[in-house]
N, C-alpha and C positions, 0 to 999 in steps of 0.2 A: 504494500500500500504506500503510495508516494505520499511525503510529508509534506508535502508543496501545495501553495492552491492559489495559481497566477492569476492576478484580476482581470476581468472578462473585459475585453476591447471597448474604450468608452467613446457613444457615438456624438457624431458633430454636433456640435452648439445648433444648426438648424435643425437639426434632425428631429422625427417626431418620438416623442416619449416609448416607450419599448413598453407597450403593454399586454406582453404573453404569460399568460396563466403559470409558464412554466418559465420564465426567463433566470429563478434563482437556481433553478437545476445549471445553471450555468458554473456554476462554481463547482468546484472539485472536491470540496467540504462537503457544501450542502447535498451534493449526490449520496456521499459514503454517510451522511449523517440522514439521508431517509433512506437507503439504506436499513442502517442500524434502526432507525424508527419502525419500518416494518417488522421486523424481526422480535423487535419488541411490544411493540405491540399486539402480536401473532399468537406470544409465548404470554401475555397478561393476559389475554380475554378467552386462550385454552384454561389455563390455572382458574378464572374466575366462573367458566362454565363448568372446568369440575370440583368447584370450590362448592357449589349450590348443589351440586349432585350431592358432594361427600356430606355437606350438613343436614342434608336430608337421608342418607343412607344411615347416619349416626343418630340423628332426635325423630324421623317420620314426621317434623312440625316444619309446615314455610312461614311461620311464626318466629323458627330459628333460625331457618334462610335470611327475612328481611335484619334477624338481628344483626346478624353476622357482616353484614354490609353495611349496619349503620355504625358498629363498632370499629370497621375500618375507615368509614369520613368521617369519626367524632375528632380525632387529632386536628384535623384540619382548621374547627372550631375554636380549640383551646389552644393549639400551637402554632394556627398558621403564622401569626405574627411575627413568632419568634423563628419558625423556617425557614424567611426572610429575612429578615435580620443577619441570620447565619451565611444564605448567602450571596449577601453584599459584604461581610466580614468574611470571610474564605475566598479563596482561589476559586473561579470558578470550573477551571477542568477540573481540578484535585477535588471541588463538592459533588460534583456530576458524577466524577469516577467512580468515587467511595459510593456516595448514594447505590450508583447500581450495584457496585460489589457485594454492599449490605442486602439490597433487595434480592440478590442471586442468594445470599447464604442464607438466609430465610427461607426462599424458596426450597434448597438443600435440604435444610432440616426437615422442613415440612414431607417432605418427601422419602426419607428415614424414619418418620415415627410413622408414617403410612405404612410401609414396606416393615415394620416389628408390628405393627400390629397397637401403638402407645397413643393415638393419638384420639382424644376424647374434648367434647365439646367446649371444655374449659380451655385445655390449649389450644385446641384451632380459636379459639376468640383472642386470647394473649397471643399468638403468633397473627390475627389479623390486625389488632391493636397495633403492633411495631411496623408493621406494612403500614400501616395511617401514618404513624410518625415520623418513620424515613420519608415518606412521600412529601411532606409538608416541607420537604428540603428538596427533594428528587425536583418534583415539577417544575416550579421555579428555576431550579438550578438550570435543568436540561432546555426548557424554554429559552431560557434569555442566552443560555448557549445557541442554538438553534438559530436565533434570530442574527447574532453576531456571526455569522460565517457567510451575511452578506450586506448587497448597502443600503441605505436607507430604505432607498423608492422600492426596492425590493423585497422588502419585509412582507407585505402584503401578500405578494407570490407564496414566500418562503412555510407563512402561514396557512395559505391554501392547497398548498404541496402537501402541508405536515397533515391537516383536514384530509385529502383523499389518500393518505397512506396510513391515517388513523383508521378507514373506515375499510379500507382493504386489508387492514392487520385484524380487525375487528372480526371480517368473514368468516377470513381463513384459519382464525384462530379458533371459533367457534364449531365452525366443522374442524378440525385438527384434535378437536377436544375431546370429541367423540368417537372419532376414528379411534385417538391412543387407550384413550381409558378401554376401549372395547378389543385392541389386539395385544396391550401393554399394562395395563392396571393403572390407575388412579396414580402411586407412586409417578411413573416414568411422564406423568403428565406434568408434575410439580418439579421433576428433575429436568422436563424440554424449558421450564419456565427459568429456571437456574441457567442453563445454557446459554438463552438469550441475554440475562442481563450481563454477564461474562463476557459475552459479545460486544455491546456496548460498550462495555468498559476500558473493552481491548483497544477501539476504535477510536475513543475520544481524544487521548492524548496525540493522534494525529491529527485532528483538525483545526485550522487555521480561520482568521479571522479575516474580515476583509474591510478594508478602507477602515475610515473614520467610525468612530463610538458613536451607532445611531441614537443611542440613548442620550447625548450630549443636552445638556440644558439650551433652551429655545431662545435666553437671550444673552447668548455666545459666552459666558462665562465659565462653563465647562466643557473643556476643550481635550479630556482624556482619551488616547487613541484606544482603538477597541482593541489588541493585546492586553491591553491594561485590564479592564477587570479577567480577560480570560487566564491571565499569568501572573499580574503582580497584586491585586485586587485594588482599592481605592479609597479615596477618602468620602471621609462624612461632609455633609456642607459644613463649613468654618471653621473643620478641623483637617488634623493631617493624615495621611496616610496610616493606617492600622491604628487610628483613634475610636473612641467608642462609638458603634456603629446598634444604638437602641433603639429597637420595635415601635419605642412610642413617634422616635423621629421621621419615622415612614406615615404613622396615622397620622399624626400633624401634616406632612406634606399633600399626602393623599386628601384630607377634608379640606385642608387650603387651595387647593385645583379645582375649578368650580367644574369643570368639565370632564375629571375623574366621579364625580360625585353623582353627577347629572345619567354617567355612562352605569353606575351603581345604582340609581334610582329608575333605569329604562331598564336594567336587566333584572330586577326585583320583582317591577311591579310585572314585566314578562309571563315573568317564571312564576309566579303566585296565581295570575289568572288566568295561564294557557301554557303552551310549547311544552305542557308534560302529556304528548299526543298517544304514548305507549297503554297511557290510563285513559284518558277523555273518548280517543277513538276507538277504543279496544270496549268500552261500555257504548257509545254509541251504534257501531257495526254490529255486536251480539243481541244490542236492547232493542230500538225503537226500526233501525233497520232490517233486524230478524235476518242476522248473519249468521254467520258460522264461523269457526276460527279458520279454515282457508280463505275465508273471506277476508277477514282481517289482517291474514298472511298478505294476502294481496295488496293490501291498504299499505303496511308497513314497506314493502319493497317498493311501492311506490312514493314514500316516503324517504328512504333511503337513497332511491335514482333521483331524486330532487335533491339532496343532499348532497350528491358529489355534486353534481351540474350548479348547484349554487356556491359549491367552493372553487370551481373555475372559475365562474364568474369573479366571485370575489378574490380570486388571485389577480386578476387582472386591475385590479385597485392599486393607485400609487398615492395616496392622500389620505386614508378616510377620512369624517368627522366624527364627532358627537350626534350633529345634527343628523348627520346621514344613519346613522343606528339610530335614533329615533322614529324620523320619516318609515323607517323600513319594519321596526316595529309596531308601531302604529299599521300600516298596511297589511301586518303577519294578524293584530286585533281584526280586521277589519275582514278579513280572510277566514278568520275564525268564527266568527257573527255568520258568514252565510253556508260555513261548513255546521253549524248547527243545526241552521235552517234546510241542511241537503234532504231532499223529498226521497232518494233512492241512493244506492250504492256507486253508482255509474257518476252521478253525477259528484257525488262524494268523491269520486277517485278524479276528478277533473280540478278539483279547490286543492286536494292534496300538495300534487305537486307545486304549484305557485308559494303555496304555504311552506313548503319543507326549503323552496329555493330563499324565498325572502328571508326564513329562519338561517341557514346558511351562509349567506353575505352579510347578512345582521352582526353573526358572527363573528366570520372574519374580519369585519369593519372596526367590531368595539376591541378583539384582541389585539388588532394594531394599533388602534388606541393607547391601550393599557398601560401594553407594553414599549412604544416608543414616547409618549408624554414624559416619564420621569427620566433625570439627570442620569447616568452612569451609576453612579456611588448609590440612588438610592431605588433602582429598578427589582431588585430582590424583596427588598423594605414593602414597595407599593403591591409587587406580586402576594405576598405574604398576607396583605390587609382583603385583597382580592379573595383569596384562598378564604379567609375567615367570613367574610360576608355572604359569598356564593355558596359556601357549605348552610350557614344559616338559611337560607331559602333555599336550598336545596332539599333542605330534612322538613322545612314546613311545606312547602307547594305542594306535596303528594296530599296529606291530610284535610288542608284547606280545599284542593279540590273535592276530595272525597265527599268533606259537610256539604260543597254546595251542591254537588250533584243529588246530594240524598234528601237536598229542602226542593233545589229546582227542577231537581231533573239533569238528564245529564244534556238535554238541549238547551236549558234554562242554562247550565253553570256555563257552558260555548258559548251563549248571547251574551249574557251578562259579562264572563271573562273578558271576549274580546270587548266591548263596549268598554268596559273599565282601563283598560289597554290603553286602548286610541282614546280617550278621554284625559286618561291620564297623563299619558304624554304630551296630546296636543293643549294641557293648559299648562303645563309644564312648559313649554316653547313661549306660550304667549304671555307668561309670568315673565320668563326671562327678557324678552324682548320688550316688553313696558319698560320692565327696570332699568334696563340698558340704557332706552331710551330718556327716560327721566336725570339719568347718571350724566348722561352727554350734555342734554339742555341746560342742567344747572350748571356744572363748569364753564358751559359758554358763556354764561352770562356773567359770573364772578370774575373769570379770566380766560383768556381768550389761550393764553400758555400752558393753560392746565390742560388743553387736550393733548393725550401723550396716545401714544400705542399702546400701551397696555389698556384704552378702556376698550380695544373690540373686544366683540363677546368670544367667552372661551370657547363655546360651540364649535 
């Protein structure tokens, strides 16, 4: 494997923008590092389709199942903070590396108390538990890796590459699951999952960063080339290098960002009144439409083929906004209101895909976001606060769906979800956009000097 990874031929100042879904494949990094994404991802979602087998072969209860999964994103809750934290204070190949090392040895063990015969429902929970924990470091780490092996305008790409290799790792990992456990036993399934993250691990300290630190602060004051946090790590704002780098200094940054905040309050209210389509449509298709589960098999694959097609799309983004995840949110509401109202199956399967596509670029829009908004030094920090919020409504949304559907119906909880959506957001826009405006008139009027750049809107 070549430890080299030459920057891609940069076109003429006339030229027009280079907006191909795949242009971050251009790098030599980002290749080996989806790559390695596949792979790992292949070898997680084998392990976690027979992680629900094996909970269910050991307690007979999917009471145990669901726990056993919330037991692995409760970390994410209590620690994401400080996962972050960690790493913007660590190297970030050296956090990446270990993270997976650790996530392979786990996977090991797991796969030894299988194969004696020792493992019982208390410790698959405490060996799920430490899978949450490492992760609350993994993700972030590997992410902001991921993003640094190309340049800015290509982050976008980079992210919609990562999108259709998560969801081809996802497949093939789920049939792969099935196949081993059924010619190899349960064990050799947790031990193919050890192999991939060993792989990873192997592979990271070969890749290279490219250009400039896209995470650079927006008004030129940090100016850290991106080697830097991937080898030498970095400083804290106003302090120096390997100064304390604390979890609270990421949530202060993050609530100070009105445009972090605003991307927090569009994915919240999202995810509380819709896009959890596995539940909503899977009761709609059985209930009112008098389906059947191939019917719903149906639904979902066309959910899925909207899913990739919307991370092409969204790879070919070199900008996003705030505003732009909103707009598109709101339109996913609004798509959801007349997926409610679908009189048949057929036509159900025609709202689907636009829905799974605009969920898709929503997506990738707000992760480029996220993650190019903060400074260098404190993009671990901000990922961390991320991690903590998104797990929060991630453990409520399922439930909160659940009551409404069981007062409205589950075409009531669709109307109402999406309506509260696009309502939501769109006075959200029009709050913002008063105040702006209010903000600008007064300074005109006091001093004509006080209009600076910073008053556009963060949007």
């Amino acid at each position: 494997m070549s430890s080299s990874s030459p920057s891609p031929a940069v076109s003429p100042p006339s030229a027009a923008p280079d907006r191909s879904p795949w242009r971050s494949l251009r790098y030599r990094s980002m290749r080996w590092w989806s790559v390695a994404h596949f792979v790992s991802n292949a070898g997680t979602w084998m392990q976690l389709t027979v992680q629900n087998l094996l909970v269910l072969q050991i307690t007979g209860s999917a009471a145990a199942t669901g726990l056993s999964l919330s037991v692995q994103a409760a970390p994410g809750l209590l620690m994401g903070l400080m996962g972050g934290a960690a790493v913007d204070r660590w190297p970030l190949k050296l956090t990446a590396t270990v993270s997976q090392a650790l996530l392979g040895a786990v996977a090991f063990v797991t796969a030894v108390l299988v194969a004696l015969g020792h493992l019982d429902l208390g410790v698959l929970m405490a060996l799920a538990a430490v899978t949450g924990l490492i992760a609350t470091v993994d993700g972030p780490a590997c992410a902001l890796l991921g993003n640094d092996l190309v340049r800015p305008e290509d982050v976008p790409s980079a992210i919609g590459v990562g999108s259709l290799v998560h969801n081809a790792g996802r497949l093939a990992g789920a049939a792969l699951g099935g196949v081993t456990v059924a010619f190899l036993g349960t064990a050799a399934a947790y031990a193919g999952n050890g192999v991939t993250f060993l792989f990873v691990a192997a592979v990271i300290p070969f890749l290279k960063p490219a250009g400039r630190a896209w995470g650079a602060a927006r008004d030129g004051r940090d100016t850290t080339p991106a080697a830097a946090p991937l080898e030498k790590g970095t400083a804290d704002k106003g302090g120096a290098p390997g100064g304390a780098m604390t979890a609270r200094q990421g949530l202060a940054f993050f609530l100070s960002r009105p445009r972090l905040v605003a991307l927090a309050a569009i994915s919240a209210v999202s995810a509380l009144f819709g896009r959890n389509y596995g539940l909503t449509l899977a009761v709609l298709v059985t209930g009112p439409l008098a389906g059947d589960a191939a019917a719903f098999g149906t639904v979902s694959t066309v959910l899925a083929a909207g899913g990739i097609v919307g991370a092409v799309l969204g790879a070919r983004l070199r900008k996003p906004t705030v505003r732009m995840v909103g707009v598109l949110a709101a339109a996913g509401g609004l798509l959801q209101v007349t997926a409610g109202l679908s009189p048949s199956l057929a036509v159900l399967l025609v709202l689907v895909l636009p829905m799974a596509v605009v969920e898709s670029v929503s997506d990738t829009a707000g992760t480029t976001v996220l993650q190019t908004d903060p400074p260098a030094h404190l993009r671990g920090r901000v990922l961390g606060v991320w991690t903590t919020v998104r797990t929060v409504w991630s453990l409520a949304a399922p439930p909160l769906l659940g009551l409404l559907m069981e007062t409205a119906g589950v075409r009531g909880a669709l109307v109402l979800g999406g309506i509260a959506t696009a309502a939501a957001i769109g006075s959200g826009f029009l709050l913002r956009r008063r105040r702006t405006t209010v903000e600008v008139r007064y300074l005109a009027e006091g001093s004509p000097s006080a209009l600076r750049p910073g008053l556009s809107t963060a949007a």
